[in-house]
C-alpha positions as CSV (number, residue, x, y, z in Angstrom):
1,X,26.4,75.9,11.8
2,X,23.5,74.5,13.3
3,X,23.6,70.1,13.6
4,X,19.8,68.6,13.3
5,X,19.2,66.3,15.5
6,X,18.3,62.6,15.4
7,X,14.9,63.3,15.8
8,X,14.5,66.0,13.1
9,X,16.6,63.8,10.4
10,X,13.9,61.2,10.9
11,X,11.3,63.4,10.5
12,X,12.9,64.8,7.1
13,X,13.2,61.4,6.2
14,X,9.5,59.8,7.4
15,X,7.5,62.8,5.2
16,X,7.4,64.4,1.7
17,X,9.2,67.6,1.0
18,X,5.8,68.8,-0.2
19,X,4.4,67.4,3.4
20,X,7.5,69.2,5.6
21,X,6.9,73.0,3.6
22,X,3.3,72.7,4.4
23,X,3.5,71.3,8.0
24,X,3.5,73.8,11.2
25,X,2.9,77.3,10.2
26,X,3.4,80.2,12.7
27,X,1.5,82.8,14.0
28,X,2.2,85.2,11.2
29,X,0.9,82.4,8.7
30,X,-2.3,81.9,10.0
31,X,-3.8,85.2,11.7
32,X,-6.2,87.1,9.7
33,X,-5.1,90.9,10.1
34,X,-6.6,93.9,8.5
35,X,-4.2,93.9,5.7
36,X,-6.0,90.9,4.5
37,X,-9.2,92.8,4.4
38,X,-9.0,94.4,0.8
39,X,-7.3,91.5,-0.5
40,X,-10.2,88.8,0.3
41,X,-12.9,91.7,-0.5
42,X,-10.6,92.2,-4.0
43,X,-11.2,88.5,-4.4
44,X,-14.4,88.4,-3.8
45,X,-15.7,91.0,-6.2
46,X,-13.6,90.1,-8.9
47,X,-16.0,86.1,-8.4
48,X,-18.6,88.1,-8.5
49,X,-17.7,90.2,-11.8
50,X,-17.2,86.5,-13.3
51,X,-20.3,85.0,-12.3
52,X,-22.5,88.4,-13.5
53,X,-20.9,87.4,-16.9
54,X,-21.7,83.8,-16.6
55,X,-24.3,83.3,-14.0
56,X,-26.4,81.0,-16.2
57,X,-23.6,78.1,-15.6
58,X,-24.8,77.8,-12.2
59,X,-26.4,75.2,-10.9
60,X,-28.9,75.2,-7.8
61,X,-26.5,74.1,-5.1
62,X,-23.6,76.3,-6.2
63,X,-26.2,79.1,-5.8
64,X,-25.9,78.1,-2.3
65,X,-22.2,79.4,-1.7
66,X,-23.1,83.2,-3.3
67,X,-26.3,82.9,-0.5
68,X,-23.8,82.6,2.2
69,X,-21.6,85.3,1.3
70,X,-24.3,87.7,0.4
71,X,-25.4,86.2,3.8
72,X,-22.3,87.5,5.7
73,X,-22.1,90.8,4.1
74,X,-25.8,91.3,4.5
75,X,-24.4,90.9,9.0
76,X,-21.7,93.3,8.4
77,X,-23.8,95.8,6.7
78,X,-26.5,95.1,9.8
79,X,-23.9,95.8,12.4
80,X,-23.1,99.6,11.4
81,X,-21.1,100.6,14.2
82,X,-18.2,98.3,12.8
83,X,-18.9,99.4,9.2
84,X,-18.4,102.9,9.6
85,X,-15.1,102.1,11.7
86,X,-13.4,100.6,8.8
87,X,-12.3,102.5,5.7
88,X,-14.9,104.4,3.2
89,X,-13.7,102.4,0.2
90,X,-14.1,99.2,2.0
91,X,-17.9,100.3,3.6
92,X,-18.6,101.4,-0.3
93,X,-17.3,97.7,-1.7
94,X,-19.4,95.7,0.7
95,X,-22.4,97.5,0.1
96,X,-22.1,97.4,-3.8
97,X,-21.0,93.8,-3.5
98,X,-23.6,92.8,-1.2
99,X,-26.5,94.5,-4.0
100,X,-24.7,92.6,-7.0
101,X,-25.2,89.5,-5.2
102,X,-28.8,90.4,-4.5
103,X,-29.4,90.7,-8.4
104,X,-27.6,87.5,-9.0
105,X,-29.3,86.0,-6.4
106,X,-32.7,86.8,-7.6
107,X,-31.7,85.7,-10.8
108,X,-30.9,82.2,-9.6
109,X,-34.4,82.2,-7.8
110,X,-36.0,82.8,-11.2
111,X,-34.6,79.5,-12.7
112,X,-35.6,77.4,-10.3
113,X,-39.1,77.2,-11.9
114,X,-37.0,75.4,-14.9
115,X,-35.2,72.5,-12.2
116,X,-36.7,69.3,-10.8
117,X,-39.4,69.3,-8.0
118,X,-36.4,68.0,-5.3
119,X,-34.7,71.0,-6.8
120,X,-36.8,73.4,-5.8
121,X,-37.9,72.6,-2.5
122,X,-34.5,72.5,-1.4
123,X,-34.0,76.3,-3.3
124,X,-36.6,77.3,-0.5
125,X,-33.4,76.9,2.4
126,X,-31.4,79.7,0.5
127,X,-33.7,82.0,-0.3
128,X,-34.4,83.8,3.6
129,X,-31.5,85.6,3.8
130,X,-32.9,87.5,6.6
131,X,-33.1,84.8,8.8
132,X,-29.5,83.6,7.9
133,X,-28.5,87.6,8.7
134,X,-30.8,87.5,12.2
135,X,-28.7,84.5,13.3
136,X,-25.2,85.0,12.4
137,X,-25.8,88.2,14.0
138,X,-25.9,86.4,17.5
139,X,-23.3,84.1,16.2
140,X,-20.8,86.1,16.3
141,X,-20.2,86.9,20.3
142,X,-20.3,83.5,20.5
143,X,-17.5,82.1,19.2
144,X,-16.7,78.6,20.1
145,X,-13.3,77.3,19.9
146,X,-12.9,73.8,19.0
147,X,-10.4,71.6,21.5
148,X,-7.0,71.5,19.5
149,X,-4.4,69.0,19.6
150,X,-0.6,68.8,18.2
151,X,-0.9,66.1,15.7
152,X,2.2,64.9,14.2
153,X,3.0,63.7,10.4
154,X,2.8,59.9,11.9
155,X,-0.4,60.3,13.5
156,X,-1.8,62.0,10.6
157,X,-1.2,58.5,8.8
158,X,-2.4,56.6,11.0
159,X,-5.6,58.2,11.3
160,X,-5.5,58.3,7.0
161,X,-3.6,55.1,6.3
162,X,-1.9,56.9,4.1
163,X,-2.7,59.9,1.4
164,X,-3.3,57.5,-1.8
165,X,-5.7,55.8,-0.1
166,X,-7.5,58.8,1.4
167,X,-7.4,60.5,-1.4
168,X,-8.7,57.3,-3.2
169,X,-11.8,56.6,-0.2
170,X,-13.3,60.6,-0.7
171,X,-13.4,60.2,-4.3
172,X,-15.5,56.8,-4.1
173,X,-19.0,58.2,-3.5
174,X,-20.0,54.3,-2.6
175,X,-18.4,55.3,0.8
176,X,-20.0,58.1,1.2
177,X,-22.6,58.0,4.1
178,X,-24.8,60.2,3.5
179,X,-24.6,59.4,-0.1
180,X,-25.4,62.3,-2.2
181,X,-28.6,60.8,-2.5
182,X,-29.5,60.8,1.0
183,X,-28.5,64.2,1.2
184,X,-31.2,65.8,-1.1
185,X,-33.4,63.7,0.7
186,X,-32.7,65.5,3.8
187,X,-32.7,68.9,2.6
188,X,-36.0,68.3,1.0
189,X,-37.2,67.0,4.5
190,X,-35.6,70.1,5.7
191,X,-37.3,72.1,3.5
192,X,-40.9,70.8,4.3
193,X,-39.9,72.3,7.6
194,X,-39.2,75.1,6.4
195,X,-42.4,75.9,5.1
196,X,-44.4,75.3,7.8
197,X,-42.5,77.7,10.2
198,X,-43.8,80.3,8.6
199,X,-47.2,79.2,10.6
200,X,-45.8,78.1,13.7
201,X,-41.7,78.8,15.3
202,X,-40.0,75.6,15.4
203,X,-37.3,75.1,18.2
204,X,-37.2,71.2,16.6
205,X,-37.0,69.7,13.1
206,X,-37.5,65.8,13.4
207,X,-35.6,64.3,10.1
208,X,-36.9,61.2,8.8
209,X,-35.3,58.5,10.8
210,X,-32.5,57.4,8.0
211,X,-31.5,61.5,8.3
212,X,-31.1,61.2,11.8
213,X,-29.1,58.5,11.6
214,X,-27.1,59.5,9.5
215,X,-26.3,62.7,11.2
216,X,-25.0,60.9,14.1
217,X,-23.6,58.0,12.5
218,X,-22.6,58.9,9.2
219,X,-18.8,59.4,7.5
220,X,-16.4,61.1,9.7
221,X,-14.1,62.3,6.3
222,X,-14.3,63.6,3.0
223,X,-17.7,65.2,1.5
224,X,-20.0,63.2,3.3
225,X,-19.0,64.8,6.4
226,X,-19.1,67.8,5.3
227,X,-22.7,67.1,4.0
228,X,-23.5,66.3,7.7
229,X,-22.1,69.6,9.0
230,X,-24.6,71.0,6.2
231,X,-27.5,69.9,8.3
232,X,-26.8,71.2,11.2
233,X,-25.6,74.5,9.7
234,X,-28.7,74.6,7.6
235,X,-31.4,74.3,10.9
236,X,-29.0,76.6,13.2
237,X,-28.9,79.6,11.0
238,X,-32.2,78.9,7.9
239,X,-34.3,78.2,10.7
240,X,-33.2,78.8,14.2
241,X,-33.9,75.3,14.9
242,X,-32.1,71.8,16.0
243,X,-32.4,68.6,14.6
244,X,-32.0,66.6,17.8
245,X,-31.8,69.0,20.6
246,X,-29.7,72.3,21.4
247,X,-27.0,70.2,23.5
248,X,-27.0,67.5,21.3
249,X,-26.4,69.8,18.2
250,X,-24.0,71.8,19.5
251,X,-22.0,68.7,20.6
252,X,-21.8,67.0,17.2
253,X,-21.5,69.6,15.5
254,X,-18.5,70.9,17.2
255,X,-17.0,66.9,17.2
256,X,-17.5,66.9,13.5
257,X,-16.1,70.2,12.7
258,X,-13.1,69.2,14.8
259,X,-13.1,66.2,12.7
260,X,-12.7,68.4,9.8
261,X,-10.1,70.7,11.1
262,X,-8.2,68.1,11.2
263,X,-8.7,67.0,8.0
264,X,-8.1,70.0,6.9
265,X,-5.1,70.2,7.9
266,X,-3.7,66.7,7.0
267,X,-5.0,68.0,2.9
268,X,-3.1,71.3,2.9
269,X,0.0,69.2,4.0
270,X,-0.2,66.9,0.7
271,X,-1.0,69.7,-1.1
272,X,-4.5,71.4,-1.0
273,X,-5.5,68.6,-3.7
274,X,-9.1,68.9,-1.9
275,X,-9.7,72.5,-1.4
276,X,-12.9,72.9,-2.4
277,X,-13.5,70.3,0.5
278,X,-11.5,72.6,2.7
279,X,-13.0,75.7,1.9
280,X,-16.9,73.9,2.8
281,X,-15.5,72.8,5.8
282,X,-14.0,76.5,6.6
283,X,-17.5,78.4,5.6
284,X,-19.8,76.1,7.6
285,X,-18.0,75.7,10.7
286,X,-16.5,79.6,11.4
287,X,-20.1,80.4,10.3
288,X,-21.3,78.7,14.0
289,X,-18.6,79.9,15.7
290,X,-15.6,78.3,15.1
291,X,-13.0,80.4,14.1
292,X,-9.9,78.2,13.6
293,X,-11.1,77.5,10.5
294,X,-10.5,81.2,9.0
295,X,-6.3,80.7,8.7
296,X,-4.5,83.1,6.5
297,X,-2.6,80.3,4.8
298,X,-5.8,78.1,4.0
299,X,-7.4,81.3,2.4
300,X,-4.6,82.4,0.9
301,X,-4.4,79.0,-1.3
302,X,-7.5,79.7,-2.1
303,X,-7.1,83.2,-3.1
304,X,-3.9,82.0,-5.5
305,X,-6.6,79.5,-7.5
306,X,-8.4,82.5,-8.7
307,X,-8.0,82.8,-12.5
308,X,-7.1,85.6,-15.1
309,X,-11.4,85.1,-15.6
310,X,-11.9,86.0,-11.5
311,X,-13.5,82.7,-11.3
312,X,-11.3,79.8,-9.1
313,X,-10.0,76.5,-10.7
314,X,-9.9,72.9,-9.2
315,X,-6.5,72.2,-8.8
316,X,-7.6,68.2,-8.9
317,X,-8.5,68.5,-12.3
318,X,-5.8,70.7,-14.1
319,X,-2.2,68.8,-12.8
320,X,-0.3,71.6,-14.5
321,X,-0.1,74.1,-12.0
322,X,2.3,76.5,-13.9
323,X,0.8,77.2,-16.3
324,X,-2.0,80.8,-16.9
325,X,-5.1,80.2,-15.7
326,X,-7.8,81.5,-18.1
327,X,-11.6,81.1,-18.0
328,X,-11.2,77.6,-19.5
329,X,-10.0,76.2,-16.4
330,X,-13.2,77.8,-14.3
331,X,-14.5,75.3,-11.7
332,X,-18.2,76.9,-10.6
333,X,-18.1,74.6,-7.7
334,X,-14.7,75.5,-6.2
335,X,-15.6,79.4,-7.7
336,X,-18.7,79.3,-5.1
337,X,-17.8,77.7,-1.8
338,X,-14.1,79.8,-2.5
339,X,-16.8,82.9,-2.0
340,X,-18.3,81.6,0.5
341,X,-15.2,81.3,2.9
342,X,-14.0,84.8,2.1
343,X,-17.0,86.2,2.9
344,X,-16.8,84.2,6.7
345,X,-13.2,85.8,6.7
346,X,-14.0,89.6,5.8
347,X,-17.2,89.0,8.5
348,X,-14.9,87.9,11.3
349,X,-12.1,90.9,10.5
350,X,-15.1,93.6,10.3
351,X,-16.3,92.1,13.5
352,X,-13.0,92.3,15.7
353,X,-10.5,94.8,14.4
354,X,-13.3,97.2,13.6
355,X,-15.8,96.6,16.7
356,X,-16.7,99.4,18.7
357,X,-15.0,99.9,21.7
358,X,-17.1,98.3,24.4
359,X,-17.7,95.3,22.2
360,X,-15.8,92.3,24.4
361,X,-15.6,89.4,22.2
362,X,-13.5,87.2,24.4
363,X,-13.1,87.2,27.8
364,X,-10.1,85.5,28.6
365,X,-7.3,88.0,28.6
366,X,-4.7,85.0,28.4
367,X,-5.9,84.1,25.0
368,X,-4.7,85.4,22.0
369,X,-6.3,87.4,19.0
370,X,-7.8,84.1,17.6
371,X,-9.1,80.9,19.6
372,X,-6.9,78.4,17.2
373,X,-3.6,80.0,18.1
374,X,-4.2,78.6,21.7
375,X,-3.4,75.1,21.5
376,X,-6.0,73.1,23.4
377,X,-4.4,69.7,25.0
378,X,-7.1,69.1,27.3
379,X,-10.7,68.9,25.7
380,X,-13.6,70.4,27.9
381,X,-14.9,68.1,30.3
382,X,-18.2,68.6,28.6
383,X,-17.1,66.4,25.9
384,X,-15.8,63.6,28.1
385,X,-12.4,63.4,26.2
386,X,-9.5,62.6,27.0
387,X,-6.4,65.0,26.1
388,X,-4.6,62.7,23.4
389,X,-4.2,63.1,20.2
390,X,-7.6,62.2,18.8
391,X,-6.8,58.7,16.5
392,X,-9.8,57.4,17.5
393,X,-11.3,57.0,14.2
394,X,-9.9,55.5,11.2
395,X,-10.5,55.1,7.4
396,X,-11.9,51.5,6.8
């Protein structure tokens, strides 16, 4: 019979059931492997059956999350050597998936006519799909792990306060800086850019002073950051430009998407009340690289939403979780940023256990298959950190 110790009754006693269950997972729980292939590609095609059925519930943002997947199949099907390495019925899904997306797609483009001026000039970032191809295509040998510290169930409230209260601060949009607001307002500035690249290659986009503040300054939690993530994701791969420098992008953006791994983490232990946050956080940061972000057990919750209808419900707005899940409990928001993190998942599989032989995505024979199973204590040097746990920001 084995005696816990001191330590481990404390901790039994310090956190929820719920928060214990979902805690530490091992390697078996969070590495993709090819198994998972055909179930996230089964997922994703049965979202896509839904929304052919119901495509006129969509709203011009959601569009946004079919864009990236189509966006990420439109890579694989780029990069044949891996394609033609993995099994016929999985080439034959992509492709059909990928040219059921394209008529979807082009009928969201069509409606956009019919939305507000703001509207449509932030429809012009998701609508050059070949640009968003071109650069996850260089993306992808260039995968950036994010430094990675132990945090324990203490430290996670003390960075939180405590889950009420986070849960609580994301919900109240007053916090939120940027507000959603000040968000269109970028991506309309953002847009302008976009449409005068098509005269002259941009290496820069200068955002309206408030943007750029905002960007730097802005919420480190909850949508809001996740919004600033947007940006940078938005000028990296829509228009293979930066908003305050290449350095200076690639250091914030990889401090805010550690930010959200973290985050990430701390909502699938109370229950993956905030998902859909979850899932925005997983599709914009693996799509730059970051590949922590694509664990089994996060995608699997998300996979387990899906409904009876194929689309996914919001588990924050139906609290009975037992019971069937039918096309009345849809959520189209959660239904397209759900798609949108498969997609980065069946991309990164494709790209590793089907690359050709000479393709060397990592060079560090010490590490193993995927950059977040080797636990980081001590953060580069470029970053100027030091190597504890990062409480340095709080929710106020």
């Amino acid at each position: 019979m084995i005696i816990p110790s001191l330590k481990e009754i404390l901790f039994l006693f310090m956190v929820s059931g719920k928060f214990v269950n979902a805690s530490y997972k091992s390697t078996r729980d969070i590495k993709l492997t090819p198994e998972d292939l055909t179930y996230f590609l089964n997922a994703i095609d049965n979202i896509v059956q839904y929304t052919e059925r119901h495509k006129y519930v969509l709203n011009d943002l959601d569009f946004f999350g079919f864009f990236i997947s189509n966006a990420n199949l439109k890579t694989i099907i780029r990069k044949k050597d891996n394609l033609f390495r993995a099994p016929q019925e999985i080439s034959i899904k992509i492709y059909q998936i990928s040219r059921r997306l394209d008529t979807l797609l082009s009928y969201g483009s069509t409606t956009y006519h019919l939305s507000s001026q703001k509207a449509k000039l932030i429809s012009r970032l998701f609508t050059n799909i070949g640009e968003w191809s071109n650069q996850l295509s260089s993306v992808n040998v260039q995968y950036s792990p994010i430094p990675v510290v132990e945090i324990n169930p203490q430290q996670f409230e003390e960075m939180y306060r405590n889950y009420d209260f986070y849960s609580s601060s994301v919900k109240d949009m007053e916090k939120w800086d940027p507000s959603p607001e000040m968000s269109d307002e970028c991506l309309v500035a953002l847009s302008l850019y976009e449409s005068k690249k098509e005269k002259k290659r941009l290496k820069v986009c200068d955002l309206p002073m408030p943007c750029e503040n905002v960007l730097k300054t802005g919420t480190d939690f909850g949508y809001a950051l996740s919004h600033r993530i947007l940006l940078l994701t938005i000028a990296r791969l829509g228009m293979d430009c930066y908003l305050l420098g290449k350095l200076q992008d690639e250091d914030l953006h990889m401090e805010l998407c550690q930010e959200a791994y973290y985050e990430g983490q701390y909502i699938a232990m109370n229950g993956y009340d905030f998902i859909d946050l979850m899932m925005e956080y997983v599709a914009l940061c693996s799509m730059l690289g970051h590949v922590e972000f694509l664990r089994r057990d996060w995608l699997e919750e998300t996979v387990r939403l899906q409904t009876t209808a194929g689309c996914l419900y919001n588990p924050l707005l139906f609290l009975n979780h037992n019971e069937t899940r039918t096309e009345n409990h849809c959520d189209v928001h959660m239904t397209a940023v759900g798609i949108a993190a498969l997609s980065c998942a069946v991309k990164w599989i494709l790209e590793n256990v089907y690359a050709p032989p000479k393709s060397i995505l990592y060079t560090d024979s010490n590490m193993l298959a995927l950059p977040f199973l080797r636990r980081l204590y001590a953060t580069s040097a470029r970053h100027g950190k030091d190597n504890k746990w990062p409480g340095q920001r709080y929710l106020v």
